[in-house]
Each structure stands twice: as C-alpha cells, then as structure tokens.
C-alpha positions as CSV (number, residue, x, y, z in Angstrom):
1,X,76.9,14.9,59.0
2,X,80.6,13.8,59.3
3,X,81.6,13.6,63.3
4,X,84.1,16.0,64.5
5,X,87.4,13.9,65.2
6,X,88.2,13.3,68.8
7,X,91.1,14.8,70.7
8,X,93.3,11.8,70.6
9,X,92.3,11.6,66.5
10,X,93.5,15.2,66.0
11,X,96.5,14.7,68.3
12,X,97.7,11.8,66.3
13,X,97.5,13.9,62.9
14,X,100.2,16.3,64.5
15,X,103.5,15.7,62.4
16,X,106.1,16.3,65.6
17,X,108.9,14.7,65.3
18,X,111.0,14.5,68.4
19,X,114.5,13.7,69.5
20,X,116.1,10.5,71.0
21,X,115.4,10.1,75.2
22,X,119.2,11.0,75.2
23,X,119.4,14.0,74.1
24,X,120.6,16.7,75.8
25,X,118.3,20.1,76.5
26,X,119.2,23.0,78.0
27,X,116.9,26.1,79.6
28,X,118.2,29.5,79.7
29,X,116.8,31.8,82.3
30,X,118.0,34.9,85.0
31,X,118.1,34.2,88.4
32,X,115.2,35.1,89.2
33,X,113.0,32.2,87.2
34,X,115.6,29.9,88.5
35,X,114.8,30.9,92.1
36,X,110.9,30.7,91.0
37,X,111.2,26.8,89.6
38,X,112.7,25.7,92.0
39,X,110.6,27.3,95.7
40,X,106.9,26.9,92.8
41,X,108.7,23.1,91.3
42,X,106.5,24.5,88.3
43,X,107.5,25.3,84.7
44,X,106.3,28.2,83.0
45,X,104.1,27.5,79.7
46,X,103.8,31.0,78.1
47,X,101.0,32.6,76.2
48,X,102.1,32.8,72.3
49,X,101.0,36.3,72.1
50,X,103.7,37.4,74.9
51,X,106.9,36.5,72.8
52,X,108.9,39.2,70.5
53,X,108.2,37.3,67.3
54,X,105.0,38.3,66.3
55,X,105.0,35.5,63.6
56,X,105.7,32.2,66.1
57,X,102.7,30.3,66.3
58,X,100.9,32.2,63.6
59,X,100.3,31.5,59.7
60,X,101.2,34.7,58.8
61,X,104.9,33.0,58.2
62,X,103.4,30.7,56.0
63,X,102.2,33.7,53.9
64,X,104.4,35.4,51.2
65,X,105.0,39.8,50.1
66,X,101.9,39.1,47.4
67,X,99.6,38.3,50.4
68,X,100.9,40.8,52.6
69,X,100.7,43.6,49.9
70,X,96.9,42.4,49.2
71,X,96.0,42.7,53.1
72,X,97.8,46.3,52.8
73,X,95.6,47.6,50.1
74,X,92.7,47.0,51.7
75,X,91.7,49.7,53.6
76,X,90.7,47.3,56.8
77,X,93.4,44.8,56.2
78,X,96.5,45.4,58.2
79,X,93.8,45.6,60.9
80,X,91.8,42.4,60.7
81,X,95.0,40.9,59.9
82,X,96.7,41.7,63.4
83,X,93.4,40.5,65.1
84,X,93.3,37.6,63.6
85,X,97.1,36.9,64.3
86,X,96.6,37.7,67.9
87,X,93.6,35.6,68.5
88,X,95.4,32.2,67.4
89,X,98.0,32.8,69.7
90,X,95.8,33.2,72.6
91,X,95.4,29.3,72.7
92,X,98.9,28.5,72.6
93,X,101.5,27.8,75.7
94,X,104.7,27.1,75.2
95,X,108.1,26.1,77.3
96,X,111.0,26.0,75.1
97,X,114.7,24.0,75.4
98,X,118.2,24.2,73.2
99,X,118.9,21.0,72.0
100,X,122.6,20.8,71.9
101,X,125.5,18.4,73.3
102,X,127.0,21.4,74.5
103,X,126.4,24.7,75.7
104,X,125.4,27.9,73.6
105,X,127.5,30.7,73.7
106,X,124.8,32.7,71.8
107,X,122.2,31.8,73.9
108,X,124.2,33.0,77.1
109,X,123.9,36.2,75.7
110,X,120.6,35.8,74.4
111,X,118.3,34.9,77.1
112,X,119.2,37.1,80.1
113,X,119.4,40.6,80.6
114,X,122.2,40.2,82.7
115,X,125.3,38.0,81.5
116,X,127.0,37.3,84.8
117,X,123.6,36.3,86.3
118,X,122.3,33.6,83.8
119,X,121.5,30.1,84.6
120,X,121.2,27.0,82.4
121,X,119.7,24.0,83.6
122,X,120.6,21.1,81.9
123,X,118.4,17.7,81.2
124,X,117.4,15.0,78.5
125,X,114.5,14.9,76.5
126,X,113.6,11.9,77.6
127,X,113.3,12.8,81.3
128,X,111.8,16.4,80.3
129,X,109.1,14.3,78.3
130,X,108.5,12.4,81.7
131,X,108.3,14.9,83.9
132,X,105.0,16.9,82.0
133,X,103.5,14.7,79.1
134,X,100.6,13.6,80.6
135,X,100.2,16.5,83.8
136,X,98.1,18.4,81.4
137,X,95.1,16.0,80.2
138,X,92.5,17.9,79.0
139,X,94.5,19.1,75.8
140,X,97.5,17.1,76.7
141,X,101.1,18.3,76.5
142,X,103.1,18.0,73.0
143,X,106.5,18.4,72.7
144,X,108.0,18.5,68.5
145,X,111.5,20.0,67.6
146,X,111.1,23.2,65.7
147,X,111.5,23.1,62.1
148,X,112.8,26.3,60.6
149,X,111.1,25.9,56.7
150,X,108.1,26.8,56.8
151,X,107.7,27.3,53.2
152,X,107.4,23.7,53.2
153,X,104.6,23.1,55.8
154,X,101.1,23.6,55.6
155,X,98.1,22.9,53.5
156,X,96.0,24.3,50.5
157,X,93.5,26.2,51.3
158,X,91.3,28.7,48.7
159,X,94.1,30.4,46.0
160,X,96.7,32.4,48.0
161,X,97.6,35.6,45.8
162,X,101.3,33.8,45.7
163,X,100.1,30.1,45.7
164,X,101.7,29.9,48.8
165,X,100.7,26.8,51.4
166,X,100.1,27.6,55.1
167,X,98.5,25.5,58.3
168,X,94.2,24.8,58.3
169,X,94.9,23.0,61.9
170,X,96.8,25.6,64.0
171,X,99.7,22.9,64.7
172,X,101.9,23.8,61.8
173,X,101.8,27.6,62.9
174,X,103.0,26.1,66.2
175,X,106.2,23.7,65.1
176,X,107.4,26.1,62.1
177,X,109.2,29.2,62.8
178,X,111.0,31.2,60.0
179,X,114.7,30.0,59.2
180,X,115.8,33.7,60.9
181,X,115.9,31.6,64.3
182,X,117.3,28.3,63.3
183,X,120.3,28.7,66.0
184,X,117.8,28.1,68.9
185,X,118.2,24.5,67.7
186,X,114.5,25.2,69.5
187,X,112.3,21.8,70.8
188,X,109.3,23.2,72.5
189,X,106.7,21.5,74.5
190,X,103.5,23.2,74.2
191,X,99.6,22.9,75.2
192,X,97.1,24.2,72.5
193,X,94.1,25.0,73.7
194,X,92.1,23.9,70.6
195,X,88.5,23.5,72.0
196,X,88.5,26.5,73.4
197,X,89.6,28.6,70.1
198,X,87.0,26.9,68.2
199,X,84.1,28.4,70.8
200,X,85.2,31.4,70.8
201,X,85.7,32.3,66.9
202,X,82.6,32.9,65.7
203,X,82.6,35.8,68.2
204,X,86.0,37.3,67.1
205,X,86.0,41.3,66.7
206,X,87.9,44.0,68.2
207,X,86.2,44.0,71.3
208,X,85.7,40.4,72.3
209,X,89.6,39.9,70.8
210,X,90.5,42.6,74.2
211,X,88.6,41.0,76.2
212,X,89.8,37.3,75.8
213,X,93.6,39.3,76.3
214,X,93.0,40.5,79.8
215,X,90.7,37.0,80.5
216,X,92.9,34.3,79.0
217,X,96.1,33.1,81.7
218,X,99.1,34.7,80.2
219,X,101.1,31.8,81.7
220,X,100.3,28.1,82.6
221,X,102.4,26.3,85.4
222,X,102.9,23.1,85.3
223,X,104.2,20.7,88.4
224,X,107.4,18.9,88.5
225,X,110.1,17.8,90.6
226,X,113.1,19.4,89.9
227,X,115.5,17.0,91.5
228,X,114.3,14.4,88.7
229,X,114.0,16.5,86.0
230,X,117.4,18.5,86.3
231,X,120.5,17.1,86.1
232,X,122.8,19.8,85.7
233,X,122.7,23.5,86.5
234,X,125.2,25.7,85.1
235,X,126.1,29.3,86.1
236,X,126.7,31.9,83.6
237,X,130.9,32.2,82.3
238,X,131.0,35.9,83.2
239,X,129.5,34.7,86.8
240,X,131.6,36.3,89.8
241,X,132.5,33.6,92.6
242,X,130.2,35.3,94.9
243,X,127.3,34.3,93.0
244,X,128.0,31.1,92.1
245,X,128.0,30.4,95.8
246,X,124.8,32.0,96.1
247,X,123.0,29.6,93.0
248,X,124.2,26.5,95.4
249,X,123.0,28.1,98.2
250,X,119.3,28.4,96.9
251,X,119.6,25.1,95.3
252,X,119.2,23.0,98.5
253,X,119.5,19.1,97.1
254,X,120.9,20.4,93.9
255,X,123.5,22.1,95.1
256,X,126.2,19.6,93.9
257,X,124.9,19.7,90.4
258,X,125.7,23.4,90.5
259,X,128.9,24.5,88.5
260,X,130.2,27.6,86.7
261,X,130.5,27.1,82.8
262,X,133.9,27.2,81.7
263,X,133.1,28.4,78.2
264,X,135.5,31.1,78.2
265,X,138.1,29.0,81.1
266,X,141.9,29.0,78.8
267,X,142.7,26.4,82.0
C-alpha cells in the first residue's frame, strides 16, 4: 500500500510562484476593517464560499460549455454540481493584496461601498510573508500570485466531454482565477484546510454539505503586529479633511504613516 505523502511533501508540490521581498502590496478595505485590524492586530482569512465569484477556488473554471451542458442534461446535475462546488470551498481561507508600485484607481472604487471612506494600507511582500507564514502550523500559511489562465493549469483526470484539464489536488483551484479578474494583479495568502476535506468527503450529501456551512468558521484571524507589517496607510482621494483626521486619530503609533492619496490632486 503506497503511504499517503506528508504535509510538507504535498506543500512542496504546490507550484506558487511569488514575488520579490520588495514588492509593493496594497489592502483595500472601509473604515470599519481598518478600525477592526488595528484594536484585533488580526487579519481576516475568509471562507472561499463567502466571495461573489462562485468559480474562485473551485474547478469548475477549469471546466469548459461541453461539460457544463453535460451536467445540465442530467436531471440531478446542476445540483450535485453546486454541492460539490461549495464543499471545496469550505476548506479554503484566504487574505488577498494588489500587487502594484502604485496605487489602483479601479480598486478604490472597487473594494468599498463608500469612496470617500476607503483605506489602503500599504506593505511589501516580503514583510507581509513575515508577519503570517508560519502563525498557522497545522496546514501552514501559503501565499502564490494569482495566475489568470487557467486553461493552462491542472491535470488529466478520466475524459472531460471537451478534453479539457482541471486540478486533482485542490491547489490549482485555489491560484487560478479566470482572466475576467486579471486587474486585481491578485497575490493571496491562503490556508487550505486539506486534512480536514479529505474526512469529511466520503460523507458529502445535501444534508451534511448544510451542516458543515453553519459548523465550519466563516473567517480565520490571524495575529500580527500592525506597526511592522504596515508601512503606509492611505486615505481614500474623495476623503473629506475631516476624516482623514479621524483615520490618524484611530491609528495611535501609525498615525504619521497616515496620508490622503493624491490620485486625483492637479497640485
């Protein structure tokens, strides 16, 4: 009987490819998760299954129309399809970055719901990668850029209707996403909970598949200190003056890294 491979064995088989310490990351969040990291000095880790693409960290992007047209026809397809697209993403927790030299006028707009009250905290991959990689040891913490072509990832497995390739490991599903989202210029750290998903799939039905969504954290927190890990903090462009001066207030030692982004500033 072949021996299962360790976690380190599996871990090393991941193909994440990551930036240089150097480069500059960038968080987007409201006021309101700023104000949390700072008074918790925890990042959030979110359950896959709680973000609007229902294809991130699943293998139904590796699968083409002939597949999804198959699943369709069958009369309990599109269901046990869904099910089993939600139950991989039960076991994955993610905290994702912009990698760019610069800030992101798109994601300003993108990752608030309200632009005069978005904050950016800026840092370097390498100090992000200090800060968390080993405060997770059980499954460890990864962190891989994102690569957006995901018609080139994966493996064989049985005869796809389209001969398509898609992920057997679960870590492909988790460092593709489909080339719709390619300006997140995305690198995501991320805990997959591997052991656990392979305990609990031979149970997988409708009912258990519920149950493991009300059981199963829909967030992970992880500890770090802000001061070391931040090095910038930038307030929305559309920001009034008012609440700038609030964002220094609540940053307490940070509050000299605190500036308004002069995006839009002619001056």
């Amino acid at each position: 009987m072949a021996k299962s491979k360790s976690v380190k064995q599996w871990k090393d088989e991941i193909p994440i490819e990551t930036p240089d310490n150097s480069q500059t990351i960038w968080r987007y969040m409201d006021f309101s998760k700023y104000v949390d990291l700072l008074t918790t000095s925890e990042l959030h880790f979110t359950r896959a299954d709680k973000l609007e693409d229902p294809y991130d960290c699943s293998a139904m992007q590796f699968f083409g129309e002939p597949y999804k047209q198959l699943s369709l026809a069958n009369p309990q397809g599109e269901e046990r399809t869904r099910q089993v697209n939600t139950f991989g993403r039960l076991f994955v927790y993610l905290n994702c970055w912009h990698m760019n030299d610069v800030g992101s006028a798109a994601l300003w707009k993108l990752y608030s719901e309200n632009k005069y009250e978005t904050i950016a905290i800026q840092t370097t991959f390498g100090k992000l990668e200090s800060e968390i990689k080993h405060k997770w040891p059980l499954d460890g913490i990864s962190i891989s850029k994102v690569k957006y072509d995901p018609e080139n990832a994966g493996k064989p497995i049985g005869n796809t209707p389209d001969g398509r390739l898609f992920s057997s490991g679960g870590w492909e599903d988790i460092i593709y996403k489909r080339p719709s989202f390619v300006h997140e210029k995305e690198l995501r750290a991320f805990i997959y909970q591997r052991g656990d998903k392979f305990k609990e799939i031979q149970l997988r039905n409708e009912a258990h598949l519920e149950k493991l969504m009300k059981e199963r954290p829909e967030y992970i927190r992880i500890k770090i200190t802000p001061s070391d890990l931040i090095e910038k903090v930038y307030v929305s462009p559309h920001a009034k003056d008012l609440f700038v001066e609030l964002v220094k207030k609540v940053s307490g030692g940070l509050e000299d890294r605190v500036k308004k982004s002069d995006l839009y500033k002619l001056y």
